[in-house]
N, C-alpha and C positions, 0 to 999 in steps of 0.2 A: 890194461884192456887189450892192446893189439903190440904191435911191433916198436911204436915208442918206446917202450920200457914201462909205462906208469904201471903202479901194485892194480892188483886184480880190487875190482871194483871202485876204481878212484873217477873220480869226473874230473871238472876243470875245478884246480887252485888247489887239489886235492882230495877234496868233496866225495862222499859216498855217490857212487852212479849209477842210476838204474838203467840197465841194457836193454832191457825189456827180454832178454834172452833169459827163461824162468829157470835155468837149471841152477843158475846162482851163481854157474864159475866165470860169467862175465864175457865169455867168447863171444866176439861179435863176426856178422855176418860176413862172410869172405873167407873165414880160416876154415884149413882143411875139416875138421870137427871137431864137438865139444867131446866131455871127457865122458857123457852119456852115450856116444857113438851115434847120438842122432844127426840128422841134415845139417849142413851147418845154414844155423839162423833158425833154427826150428825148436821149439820148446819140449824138453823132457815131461816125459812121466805123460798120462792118458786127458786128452785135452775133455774139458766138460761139453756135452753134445746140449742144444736144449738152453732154455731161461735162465738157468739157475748160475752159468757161468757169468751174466752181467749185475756186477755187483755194482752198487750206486755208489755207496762211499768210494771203492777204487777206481771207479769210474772218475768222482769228482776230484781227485785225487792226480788223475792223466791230463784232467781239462786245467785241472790250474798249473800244469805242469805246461803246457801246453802255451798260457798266458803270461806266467815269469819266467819262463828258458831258462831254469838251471835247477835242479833237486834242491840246492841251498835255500834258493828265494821260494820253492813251493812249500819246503817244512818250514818255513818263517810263515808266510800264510795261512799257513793249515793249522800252528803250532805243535809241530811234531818234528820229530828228530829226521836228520836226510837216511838215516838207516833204515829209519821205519819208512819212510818215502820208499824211499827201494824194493824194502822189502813188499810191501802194499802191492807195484807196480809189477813187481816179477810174479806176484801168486794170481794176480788179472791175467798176465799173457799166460798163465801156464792152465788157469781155469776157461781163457779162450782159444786157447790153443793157436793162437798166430805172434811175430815177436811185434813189440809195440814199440822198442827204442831201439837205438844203434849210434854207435861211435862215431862221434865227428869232430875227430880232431882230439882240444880238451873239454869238448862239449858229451852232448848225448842229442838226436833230433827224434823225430818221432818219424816211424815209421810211416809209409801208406796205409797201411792197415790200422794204424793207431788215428789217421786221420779219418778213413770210413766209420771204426768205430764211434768216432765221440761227432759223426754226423747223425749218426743215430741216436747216439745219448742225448742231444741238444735237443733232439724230440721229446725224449724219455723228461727230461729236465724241464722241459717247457709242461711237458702232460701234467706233473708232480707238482708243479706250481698253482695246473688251475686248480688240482686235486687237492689241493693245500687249502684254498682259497676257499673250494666249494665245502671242505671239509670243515673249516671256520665259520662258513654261516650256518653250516649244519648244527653245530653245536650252540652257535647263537639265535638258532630256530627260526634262520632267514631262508632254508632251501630243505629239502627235504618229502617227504609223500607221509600224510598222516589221512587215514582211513577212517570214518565217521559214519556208525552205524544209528539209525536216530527213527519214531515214530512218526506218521505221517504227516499230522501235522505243526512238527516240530521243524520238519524241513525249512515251510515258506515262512517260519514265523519267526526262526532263528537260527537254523543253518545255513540257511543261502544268504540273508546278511551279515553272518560271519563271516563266509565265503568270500562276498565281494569288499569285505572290508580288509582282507587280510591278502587280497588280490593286489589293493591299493598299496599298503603297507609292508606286504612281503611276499611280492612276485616271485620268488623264488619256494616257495613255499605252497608246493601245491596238497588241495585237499579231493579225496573222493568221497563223493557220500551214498551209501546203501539205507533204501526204506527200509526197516527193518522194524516189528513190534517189540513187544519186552522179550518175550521167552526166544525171539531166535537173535534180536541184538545181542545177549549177553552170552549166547552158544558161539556166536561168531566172536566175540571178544576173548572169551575162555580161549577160542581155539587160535588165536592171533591174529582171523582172518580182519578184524578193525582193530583200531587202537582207543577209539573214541565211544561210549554207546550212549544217545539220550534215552530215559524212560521216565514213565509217570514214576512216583515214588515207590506207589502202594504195587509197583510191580521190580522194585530195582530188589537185587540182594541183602539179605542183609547185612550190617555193619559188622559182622561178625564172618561175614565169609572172607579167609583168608587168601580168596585171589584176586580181591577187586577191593580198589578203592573210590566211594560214593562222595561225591561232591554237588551237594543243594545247588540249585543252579535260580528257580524261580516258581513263584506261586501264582497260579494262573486261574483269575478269577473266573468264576462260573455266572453268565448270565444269562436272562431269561429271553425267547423266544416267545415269541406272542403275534396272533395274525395283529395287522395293523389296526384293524377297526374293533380289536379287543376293547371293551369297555375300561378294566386296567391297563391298557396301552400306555394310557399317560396320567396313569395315577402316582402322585408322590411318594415318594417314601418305601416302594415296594419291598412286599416282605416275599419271602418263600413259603409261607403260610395260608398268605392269600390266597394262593394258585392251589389250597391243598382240595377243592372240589371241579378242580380240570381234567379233560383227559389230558394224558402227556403220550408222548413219542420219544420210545427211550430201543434201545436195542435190546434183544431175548435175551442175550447173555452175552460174558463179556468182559472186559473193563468200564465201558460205558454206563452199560446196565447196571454196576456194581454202584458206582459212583452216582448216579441218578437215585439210586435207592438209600444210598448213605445220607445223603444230603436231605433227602426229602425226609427221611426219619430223623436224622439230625433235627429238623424245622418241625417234628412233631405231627406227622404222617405218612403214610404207606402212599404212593404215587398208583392212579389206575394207571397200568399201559392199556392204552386204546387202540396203538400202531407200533409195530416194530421195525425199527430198519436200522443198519447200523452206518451208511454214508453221509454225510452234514447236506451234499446235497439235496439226498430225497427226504430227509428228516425238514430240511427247511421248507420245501417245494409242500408237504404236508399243512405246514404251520401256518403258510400261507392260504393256502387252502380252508383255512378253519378248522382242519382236521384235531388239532389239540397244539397245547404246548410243549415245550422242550429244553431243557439245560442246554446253553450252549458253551465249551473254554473259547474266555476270549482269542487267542491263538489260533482258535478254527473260525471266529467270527469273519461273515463277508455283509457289505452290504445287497440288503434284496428286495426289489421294491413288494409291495404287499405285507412285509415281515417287520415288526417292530422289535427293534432288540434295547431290552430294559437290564441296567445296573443293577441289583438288590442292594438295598439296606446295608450301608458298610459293617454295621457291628454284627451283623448275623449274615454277610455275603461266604458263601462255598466257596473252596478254592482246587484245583487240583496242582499237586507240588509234582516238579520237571526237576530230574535229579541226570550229572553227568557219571560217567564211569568209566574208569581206566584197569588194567592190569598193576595187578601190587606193584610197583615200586616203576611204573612204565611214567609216571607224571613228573619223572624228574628228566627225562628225554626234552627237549628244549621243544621242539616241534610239536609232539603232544602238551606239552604244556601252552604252551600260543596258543595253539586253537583251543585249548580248554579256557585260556584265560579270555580270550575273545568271546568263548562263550556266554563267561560269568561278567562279563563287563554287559554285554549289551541284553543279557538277563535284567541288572541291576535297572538297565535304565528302561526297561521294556514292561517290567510286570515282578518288581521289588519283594522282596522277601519281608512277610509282615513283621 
């Protein structure tokens, strides 16, 4: 390396040496110049300007050089030969353009510049750790942003206690949720803007659309709305049948409407609409009123004084079915899967699939 005599590229005991001088011929800093004709102590060939020069393996590579003081003991660490050490070591200074080792003795030490850089790496190395970390819950569906497009009143009924269940569970794991009906939930899921959409059934896609995959989620009984001092108020055993010479208050058109008219024929009659509205508020505010009766899903039901809300008939009660939806093959992302499965758990226990 210098005026000792030792062969070009030798360290202590013999040992291959990385100079950090990249041209390779081993000249170290003090000699008149290398055989590049560059500065002496300055790296041949066009130093990389920009990111692309900090390389993390050669990086990591300087740092354990750095921790066992000799090229011999860092290729035992690393399990790599001390040529490959060297060699590693000389294409970092010559990609960064500064020298990173220098002759000391039968040693090699690191330069000043070798120590600014790997003050900065230790940043870089600490960053990659949490990014390590963060990246591990991610794929364990413990951190991450999953988007949940859902019907109105799917929200208070079973999004927001998925929400705060999975708040509990997996704080790292945050959810946004967008109101959204059927025909613009699943525009938004087509187009990536959610990754989640609830919808009734009788409006989800069907099984056969190759970009979505439908997952049943819960069937959600439909019961009856009745003013309180309705003389069937608290009759036993209510049928859907009963009610078939009331007015009812259903919406003009719709999903509502559709499903008010399904069920009521299902029960073996056409329903009069008397009042049309399509909000559970002013639909109930009516029922109390006397104005007539009304289908309510339990999922929208509230209590309200004036308003009796009656069960039908379990063998002939209506149901409307709440179905989840993801992008083909998006349900195996760990994050969308949690919350879909949070879905389908507190489905289960909320309003069970017959």
């Amino acid at each position: 390396m210098n005026a000792k005599g030792r062969g070009q590229g030798q360290g202590m005991r013999g040992e291959p040496e990385a100079t950090g001088v990249p041209d390779g011929t081993g000249t170290a800093p003090g000699t008149p110049s290398d055989r590049t004709g560059n500065a002496p102590g300055t790296p041949s060939g066009t130093p990389s300007n920009g990111p692309r020069g900090w390389d993390i393996k050669k990086l990591h590579i300087l740092r354990t050089l750095r921790e066992k003081g000799t090229v011999t003991a860092t290729a035992e660490a690393l399990l790599m030969t001390p040529s490959a050490v060297s060699q590693q070591l000389t294409n970092l200074a010559r990609r960064l353009g500064v020298t990173l080792l220098e002759a000391d003795g039968r040693r090699v030490r690191l330069t000043d510049a070798a120590h600014l850089v790997l003050r900065h790496a230790e940043a870089v190395f600490a960053q990659l750790e949490r990014a390590d970390a963060e990246l591990a819950g991610y794929l364990r569906g413990e951190t991450g942003l999953v988007r949940v497009g859902a019907f109105s009143t799917a929200v208070p009924a079973l999004v927001v206690p998925a929400v705060r269940r999975l708040r509990r569970s997996h704080p790292g794991l945050e959810v946004r949720v967008r109101e959204a009906e059927a025909a613009e939930a699943y525009e938004l899921l087509s187009a990536g803007a959610v990754d989640v959409a609830l919808s009734l059934a009788a409006h989800a896609p069907s099984v056969r659309d190759p970009r979505f995959t439908v997952v049943p989620l819960l069937a959600d009984p439909l019961d009856v709305a009745l003013p309180a001092d309705h003389p069937l108020a608290a009759a036993p055993d209510l049928r859907l049948a009963d009610l078939a010479g009331e007015p009812w208050i259903f919406g003009g058109s719709g999903p509502w409407s559709q499903i008010t008219t399904a069920a009521c024929e299902a029960a073996g009659f056409v329903p009069e609409q008397a009042h049309s509205a399509a909000g559970w508020t002013a639909i109930l505010a009516m029922v109390e009123a006397g104005m007539g009766v009304a289908l309510v899903p339990r999922m929208a039901s509230v209590a309200r004084e004036g308003v009796a809300m009656r069960e039908l008939d379990a063998e002939r009660r209506p149901y409307r079915h709440v179905v989840g939806a993801v992008r083909k093959g998006a349900g195996g992302a760990a994050g969308v899967g949690r919350v879909l499965a949070t879905f389908q758990d507190l489905a289960s226990r909320t309003a069970p699939l017959p």
